[in-house]
N, C-alpha and C positions, 0 to 999 in steps of 0.2 A: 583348440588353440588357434591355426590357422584361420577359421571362420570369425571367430571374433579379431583377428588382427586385419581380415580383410574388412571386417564391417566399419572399424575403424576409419580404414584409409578410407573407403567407400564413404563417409559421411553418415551409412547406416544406419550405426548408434546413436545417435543424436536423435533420431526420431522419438519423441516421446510419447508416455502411453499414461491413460487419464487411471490414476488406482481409485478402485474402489473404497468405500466410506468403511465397511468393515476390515481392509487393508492397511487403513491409515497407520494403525498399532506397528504393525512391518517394516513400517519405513525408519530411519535416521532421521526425518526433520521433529519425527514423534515425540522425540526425545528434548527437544529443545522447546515445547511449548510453554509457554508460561500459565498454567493452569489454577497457581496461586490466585491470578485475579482473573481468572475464566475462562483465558483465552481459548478456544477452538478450533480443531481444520474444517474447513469447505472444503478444500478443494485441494486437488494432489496433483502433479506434472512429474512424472519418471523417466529419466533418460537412462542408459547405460551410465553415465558419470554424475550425472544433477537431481537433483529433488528441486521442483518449487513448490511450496506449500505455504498456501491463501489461507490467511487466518480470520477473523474480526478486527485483530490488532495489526500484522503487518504478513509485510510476502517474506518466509525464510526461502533462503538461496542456498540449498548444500550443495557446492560448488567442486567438483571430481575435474584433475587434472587432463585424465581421460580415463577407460574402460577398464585397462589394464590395473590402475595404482589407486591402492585403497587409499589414499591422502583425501583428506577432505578439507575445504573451507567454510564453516558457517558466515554467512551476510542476511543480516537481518536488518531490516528496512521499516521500521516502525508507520504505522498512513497519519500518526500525529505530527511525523517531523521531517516526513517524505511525500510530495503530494507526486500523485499519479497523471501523467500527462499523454499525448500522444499515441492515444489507443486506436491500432489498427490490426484487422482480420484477413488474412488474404486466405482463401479457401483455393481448393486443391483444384488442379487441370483434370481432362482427363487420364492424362499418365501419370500424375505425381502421384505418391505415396502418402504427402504428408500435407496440412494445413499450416497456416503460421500466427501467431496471434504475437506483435508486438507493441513497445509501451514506454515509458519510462518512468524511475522510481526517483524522485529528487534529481539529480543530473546521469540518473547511470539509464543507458537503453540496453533494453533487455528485447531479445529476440527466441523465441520455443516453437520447434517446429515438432506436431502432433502428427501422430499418422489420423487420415483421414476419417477412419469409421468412427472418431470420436467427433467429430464436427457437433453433434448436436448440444454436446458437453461445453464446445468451445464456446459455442455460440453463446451458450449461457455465462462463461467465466467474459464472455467479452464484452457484454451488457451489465456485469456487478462492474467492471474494472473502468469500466467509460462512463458508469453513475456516481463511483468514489469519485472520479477525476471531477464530473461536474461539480458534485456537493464541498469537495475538498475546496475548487474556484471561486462557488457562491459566498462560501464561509468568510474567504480571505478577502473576498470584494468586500464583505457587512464587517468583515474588523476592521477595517482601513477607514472605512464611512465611522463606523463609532470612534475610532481613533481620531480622527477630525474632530467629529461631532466634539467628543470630550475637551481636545484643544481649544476647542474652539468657545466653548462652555466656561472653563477656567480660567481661560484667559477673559474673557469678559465679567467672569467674578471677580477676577485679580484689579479689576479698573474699578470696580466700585465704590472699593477700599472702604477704609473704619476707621476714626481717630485711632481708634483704642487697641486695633489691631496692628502690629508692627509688619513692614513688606516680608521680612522675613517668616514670621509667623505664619502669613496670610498665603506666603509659597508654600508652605510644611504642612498647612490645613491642606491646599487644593492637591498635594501631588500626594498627601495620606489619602486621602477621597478617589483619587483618578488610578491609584493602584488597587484601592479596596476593589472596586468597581470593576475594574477588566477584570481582576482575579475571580471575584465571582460572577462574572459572566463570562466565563474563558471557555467553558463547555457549551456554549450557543456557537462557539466561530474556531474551536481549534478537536476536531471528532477523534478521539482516539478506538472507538467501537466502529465497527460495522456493520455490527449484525444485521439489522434491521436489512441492508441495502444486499447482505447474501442471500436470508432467509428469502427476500421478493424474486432474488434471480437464479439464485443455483436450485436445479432439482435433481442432482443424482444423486 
């Protein structure tokens, strides 16, 4: 009891340790997978009190008050409605302990400090997390250009005009067409998978 209240104070606990893929079952974020539509773990971060666990679809956060208190907070961060920003690696000194790989999920920064023999692991979560962010950027730049683009499209249909077609009407036509339209192109510019971008970088 002692050792773990000192590890506490010590900040010890905190270091997190990378589980293994046949582990994942083990864990508490296991349990919160949305498997109905596929979803998967990559990738697993354990502290004394936190699970993160890297899906296809988003990072869950089983969020432990500290070491001691079984309380748990699930946060779950979807990469359709949370883009990933701000991805930085700082690798360990010679006397640290631990590595750190931080980031941010929509407005929340998020900071995990790993002990160091996992580095090569990180390395890899820090190359899938820094290619979501770019792909997530590229996306939202080509929806903004089509979003114009389209404005910009309808409104110059909307001048054409048609005796026969009433202003009215001829709004109700372009903004039926300008909804159809994003909606089925909404999977070119808004990614709610990942896989593809874990399968290239995680290899443990």
């Amino acid at each position: 009891m002692f050792k773990k209240i000192a590890a506490d104070a010590l900040g010890l606990s905190d270091i997190g340790v990378v589980v293994p893929r046949e582990d994942f079952d083990k864990t508490d974020a296991d349990d919160f997978i949305l498997q109905e539509i596929d979803e998967k773990i990559y990738f697993l971060i354990k502290t004394k009190a936190d699970e993160y666990c890297f899906t296809n679809r988003a990072l869950i956060h089983v969020d432990g008050a500290n070491a001691m208190s079984k309380k748990r907070m699930l946060r779950r961060y979807d990469y359709s409605m949370h883009t990933i920003g701000d991805v930085f690696l700082e690798t360990a000194g010679t006397i640290d302990l631990d590595v750190e790989i931080k980031f941010t999920v929509g407005n929340i920064p998020l900071s995990i400090d790993i002990h160091k023999r996992f580095i090569d692991d990180i390395k890899d979560l820090y190359k899938a997390m820094h290619a979501i962010s770019y792909e997530q950027k590229q996306n939202a730049y080509k929806l903004e250009v089509a979003e114009k683009s389209l404005s910009i499209a309808s409104a110059s249909l909307g001048r054409i005009g048609n005796d026969n077609i009433t202003p009215a009407a001829s709004f109700k036509e372009i903004t039926s067409f300008s909804n159809k339209w994003m909606l089925d192109h909404k999977d070119n510019y808004v990614k709610e998978d990942f896989s593809h971008i874990f399968d290239l970088y995680i290899n443990n």
